[in-house]
N, CA, C and O of each residue as an XYZ file, in Angstrom:
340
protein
N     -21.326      9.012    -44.755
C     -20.492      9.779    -43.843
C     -20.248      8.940    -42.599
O     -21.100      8.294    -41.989
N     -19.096      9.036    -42.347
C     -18.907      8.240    -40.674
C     -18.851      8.818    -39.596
O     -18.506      9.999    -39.607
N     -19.136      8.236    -38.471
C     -19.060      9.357    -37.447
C     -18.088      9.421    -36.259
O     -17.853      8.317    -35.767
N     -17.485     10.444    -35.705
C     -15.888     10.213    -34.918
C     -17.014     10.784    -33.695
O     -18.206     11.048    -33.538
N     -15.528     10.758    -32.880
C     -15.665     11.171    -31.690
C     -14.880     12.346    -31.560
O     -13.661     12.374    -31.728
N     -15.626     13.363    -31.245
C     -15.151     14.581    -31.149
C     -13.784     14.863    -29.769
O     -12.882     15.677    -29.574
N     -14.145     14.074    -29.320
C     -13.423     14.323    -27.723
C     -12.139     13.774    -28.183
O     -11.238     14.427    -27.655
N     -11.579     12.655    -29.106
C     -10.333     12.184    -29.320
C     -10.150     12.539    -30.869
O     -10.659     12.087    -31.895
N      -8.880     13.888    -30.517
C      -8.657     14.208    -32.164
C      -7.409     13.006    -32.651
O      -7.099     13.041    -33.841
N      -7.050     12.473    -32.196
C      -5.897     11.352    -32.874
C      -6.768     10.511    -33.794
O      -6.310      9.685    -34.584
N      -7.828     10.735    -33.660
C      -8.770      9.377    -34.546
C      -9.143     10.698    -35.805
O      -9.692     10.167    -36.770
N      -9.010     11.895    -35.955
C      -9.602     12.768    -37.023
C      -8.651     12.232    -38.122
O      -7.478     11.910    -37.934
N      -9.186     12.192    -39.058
C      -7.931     12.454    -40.764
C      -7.875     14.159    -40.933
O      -8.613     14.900    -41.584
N      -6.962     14.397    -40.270
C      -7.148     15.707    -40.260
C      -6.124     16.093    -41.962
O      -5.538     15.161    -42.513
N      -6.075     17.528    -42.561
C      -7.291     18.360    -42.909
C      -8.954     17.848    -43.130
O      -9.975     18.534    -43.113
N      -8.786     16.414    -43.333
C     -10.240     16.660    -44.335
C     -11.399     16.199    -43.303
O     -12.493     16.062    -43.851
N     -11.375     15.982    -42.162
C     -12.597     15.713    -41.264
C     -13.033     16.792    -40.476
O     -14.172     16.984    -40.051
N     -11.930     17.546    -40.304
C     -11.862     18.654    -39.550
C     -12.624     19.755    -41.098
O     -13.438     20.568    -40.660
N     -12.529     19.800    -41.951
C     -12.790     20.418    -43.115
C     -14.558     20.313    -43.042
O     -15.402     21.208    -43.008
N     -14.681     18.909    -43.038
C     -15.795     18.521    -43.324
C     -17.101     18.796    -41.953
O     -18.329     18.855    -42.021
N     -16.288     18.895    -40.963
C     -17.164     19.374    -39.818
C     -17.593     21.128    -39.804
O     -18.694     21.631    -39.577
N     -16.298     21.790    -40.133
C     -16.465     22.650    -40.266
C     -17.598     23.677    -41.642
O     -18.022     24.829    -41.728
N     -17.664     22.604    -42.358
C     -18.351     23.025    -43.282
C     -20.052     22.702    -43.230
O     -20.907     23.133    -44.003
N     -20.196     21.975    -42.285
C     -21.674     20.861    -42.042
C     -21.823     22.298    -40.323
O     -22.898     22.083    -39.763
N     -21.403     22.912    -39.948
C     -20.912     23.563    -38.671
C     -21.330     22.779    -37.413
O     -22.089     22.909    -36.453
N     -20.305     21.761    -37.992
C     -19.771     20.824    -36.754
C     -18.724     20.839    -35.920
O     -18.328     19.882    -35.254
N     -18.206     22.080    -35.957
C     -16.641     22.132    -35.404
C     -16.383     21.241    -34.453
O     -17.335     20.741    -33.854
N     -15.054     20.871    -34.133
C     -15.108     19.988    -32.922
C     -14.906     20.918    -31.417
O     -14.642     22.091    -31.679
N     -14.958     20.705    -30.330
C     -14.721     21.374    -29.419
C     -13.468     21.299    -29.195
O     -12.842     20.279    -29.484
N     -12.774     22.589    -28.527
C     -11.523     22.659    -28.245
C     -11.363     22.946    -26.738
O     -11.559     24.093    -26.336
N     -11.012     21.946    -25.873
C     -11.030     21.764    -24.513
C      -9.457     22.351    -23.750
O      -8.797     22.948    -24.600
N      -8.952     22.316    -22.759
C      -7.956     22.526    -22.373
C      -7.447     20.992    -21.897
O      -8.200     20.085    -21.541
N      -6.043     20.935    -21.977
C      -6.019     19.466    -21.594
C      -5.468     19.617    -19.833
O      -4.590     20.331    -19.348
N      -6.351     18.678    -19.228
C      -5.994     18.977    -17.627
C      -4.858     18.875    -16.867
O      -4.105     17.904    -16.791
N      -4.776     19.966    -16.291
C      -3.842     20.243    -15.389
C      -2.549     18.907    -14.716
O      -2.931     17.859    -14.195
N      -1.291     19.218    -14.863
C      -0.746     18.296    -13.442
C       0.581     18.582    -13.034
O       1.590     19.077    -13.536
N       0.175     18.024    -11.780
C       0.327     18.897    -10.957
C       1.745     17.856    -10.069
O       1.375     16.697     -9.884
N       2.837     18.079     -9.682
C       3.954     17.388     -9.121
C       3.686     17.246     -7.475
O       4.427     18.016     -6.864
N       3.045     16.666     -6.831
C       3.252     16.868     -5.023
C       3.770     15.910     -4.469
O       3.748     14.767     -4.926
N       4.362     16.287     -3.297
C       4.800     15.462     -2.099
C       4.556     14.754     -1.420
O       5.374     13.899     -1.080
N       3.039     14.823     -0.823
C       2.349     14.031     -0.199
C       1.466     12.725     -1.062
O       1.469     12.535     -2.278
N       0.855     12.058     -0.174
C       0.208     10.899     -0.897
C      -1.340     11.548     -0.878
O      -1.964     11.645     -1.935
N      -1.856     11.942      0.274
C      -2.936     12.375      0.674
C      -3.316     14.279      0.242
O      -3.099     15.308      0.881
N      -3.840     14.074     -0.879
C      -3.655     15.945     -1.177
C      -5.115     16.074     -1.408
O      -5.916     15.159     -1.603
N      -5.423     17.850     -1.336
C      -6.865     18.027     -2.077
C      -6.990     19.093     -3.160
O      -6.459     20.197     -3.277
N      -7.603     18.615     -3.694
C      -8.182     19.594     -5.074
C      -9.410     20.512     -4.827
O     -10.427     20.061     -4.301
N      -9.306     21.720     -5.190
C     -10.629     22.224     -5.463
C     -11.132     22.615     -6.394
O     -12.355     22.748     -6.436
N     -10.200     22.967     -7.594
C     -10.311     23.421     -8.946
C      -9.648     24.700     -8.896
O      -9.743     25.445     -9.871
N      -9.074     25.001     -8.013
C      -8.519     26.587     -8.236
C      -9.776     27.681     -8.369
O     -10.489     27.749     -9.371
N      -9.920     28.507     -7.210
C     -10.588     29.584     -7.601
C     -11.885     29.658     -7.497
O     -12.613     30.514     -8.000
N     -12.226     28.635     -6.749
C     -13.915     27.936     -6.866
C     -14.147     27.393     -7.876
O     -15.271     27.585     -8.340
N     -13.158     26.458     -8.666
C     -13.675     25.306     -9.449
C     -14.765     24.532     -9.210
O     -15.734     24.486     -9.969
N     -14.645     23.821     -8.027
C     -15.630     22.381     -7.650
C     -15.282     22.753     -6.284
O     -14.453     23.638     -6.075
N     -15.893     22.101     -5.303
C     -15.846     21.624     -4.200
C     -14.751     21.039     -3.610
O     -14.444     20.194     -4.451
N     -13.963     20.943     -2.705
C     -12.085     20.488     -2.196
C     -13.104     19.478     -2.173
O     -14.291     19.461     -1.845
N     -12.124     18.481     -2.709
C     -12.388     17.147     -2.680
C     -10.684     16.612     -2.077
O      -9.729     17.202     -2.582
N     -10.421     15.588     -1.093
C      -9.438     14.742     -0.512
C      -9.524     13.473     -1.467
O     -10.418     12.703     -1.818
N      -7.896     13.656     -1.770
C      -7.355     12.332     -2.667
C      -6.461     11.642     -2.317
O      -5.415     12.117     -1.873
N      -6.695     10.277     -2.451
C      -5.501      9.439     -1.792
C      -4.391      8.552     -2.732
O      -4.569      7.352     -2.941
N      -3.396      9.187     -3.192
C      -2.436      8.401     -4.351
C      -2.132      7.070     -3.909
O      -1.610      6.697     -2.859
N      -2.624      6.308     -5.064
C      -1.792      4.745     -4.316
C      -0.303      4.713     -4.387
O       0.535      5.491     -4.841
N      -0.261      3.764     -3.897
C       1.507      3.852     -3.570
C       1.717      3.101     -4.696
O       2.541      3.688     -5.397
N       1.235      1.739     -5.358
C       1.674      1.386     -6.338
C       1.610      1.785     -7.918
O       2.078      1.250     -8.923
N       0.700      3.146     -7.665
C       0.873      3.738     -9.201
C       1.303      5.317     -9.051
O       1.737      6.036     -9.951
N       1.104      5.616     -7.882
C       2.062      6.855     -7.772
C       1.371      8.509     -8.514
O       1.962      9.589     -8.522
N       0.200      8.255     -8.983
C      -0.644      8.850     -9.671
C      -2.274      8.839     -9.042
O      -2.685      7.812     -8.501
N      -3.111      9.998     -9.153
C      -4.508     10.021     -8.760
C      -4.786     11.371     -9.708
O      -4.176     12.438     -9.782
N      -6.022     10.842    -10.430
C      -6.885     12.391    -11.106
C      -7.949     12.446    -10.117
O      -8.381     11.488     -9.476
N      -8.428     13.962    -10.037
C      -9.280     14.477     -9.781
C     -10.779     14.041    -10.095
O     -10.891     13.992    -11.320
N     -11.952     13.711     -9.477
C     -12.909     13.230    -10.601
C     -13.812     14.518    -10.764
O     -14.968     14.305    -11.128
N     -13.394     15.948    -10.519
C     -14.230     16.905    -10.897
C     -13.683     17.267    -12.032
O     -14.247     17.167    -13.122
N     -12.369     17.782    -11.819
C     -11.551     18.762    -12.980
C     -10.409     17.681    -13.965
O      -9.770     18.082    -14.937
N     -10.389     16.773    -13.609
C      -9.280     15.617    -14.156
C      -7.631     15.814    -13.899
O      -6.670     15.208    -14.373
N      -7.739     17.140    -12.759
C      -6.529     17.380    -12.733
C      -5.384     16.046    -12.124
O      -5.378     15.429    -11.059
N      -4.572     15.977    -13.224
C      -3.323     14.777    -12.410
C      -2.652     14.837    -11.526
O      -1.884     15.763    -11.785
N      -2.302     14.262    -10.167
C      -1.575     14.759     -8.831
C      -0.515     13.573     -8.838
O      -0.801     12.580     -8.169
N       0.587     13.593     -9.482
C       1.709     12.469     -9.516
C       2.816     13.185     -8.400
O       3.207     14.352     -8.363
N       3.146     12.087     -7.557
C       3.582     12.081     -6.331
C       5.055     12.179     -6.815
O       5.618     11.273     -7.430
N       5.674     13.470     -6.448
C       7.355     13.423     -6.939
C       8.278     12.594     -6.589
O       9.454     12.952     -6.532
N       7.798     11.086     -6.238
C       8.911      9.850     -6.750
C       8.570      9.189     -7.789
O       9.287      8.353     -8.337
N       7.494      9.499     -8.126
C       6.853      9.100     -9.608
C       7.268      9.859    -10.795
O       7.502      9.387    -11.908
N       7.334     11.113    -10.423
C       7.684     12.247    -11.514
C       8.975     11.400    -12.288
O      10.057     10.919    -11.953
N       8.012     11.555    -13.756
C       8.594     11.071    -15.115
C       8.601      9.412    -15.077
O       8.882      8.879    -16.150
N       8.372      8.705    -14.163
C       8.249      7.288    -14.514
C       6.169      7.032    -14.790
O       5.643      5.921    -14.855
N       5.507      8.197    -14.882
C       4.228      7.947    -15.168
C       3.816      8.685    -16.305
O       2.662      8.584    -16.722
């Protein structure tokens, strides 16, 4: 038997790995994929919505126009970036 990584389903042969986990009751986990989010500023903060995590302050670089979150992974792409990232 070989062993995957549950966290990246593009690597499953799906029906039959997904079959085979399920039958051993290995299911894989089913996560939400994180949030993102379009803003204006360079300098924004996250908290997770709702009492996620703690507001954490993020600073987008200017040359990639993009910053994740390192609590929630949420993406904060700066709307002159929107669709070139």
């Amino acid at each position: 038997m070989r062993l995957i990584r549950l966290r990246d389903p593009a690597i499953l042969d799906a029906p039959n790995d997904v079959v085979e986990l399920l039958a051993k009751g290995n299911a894989p986990m089913v996560t939400k994929a994180p949030e993102t989010k379009i803003v204006d500023k360079f300098r924004i903060s996250c908290d997770g919505g709702e009492g996620g995590h703690p507001r954490v302050w993020l600073q987008i670089p200017n040359e990639h126009g993009w910053v994740e979150c390192p609590y929630c992974d949420c993406k904060m792409i700066h709307k002159d970036f929107e669709g070139k990232v």
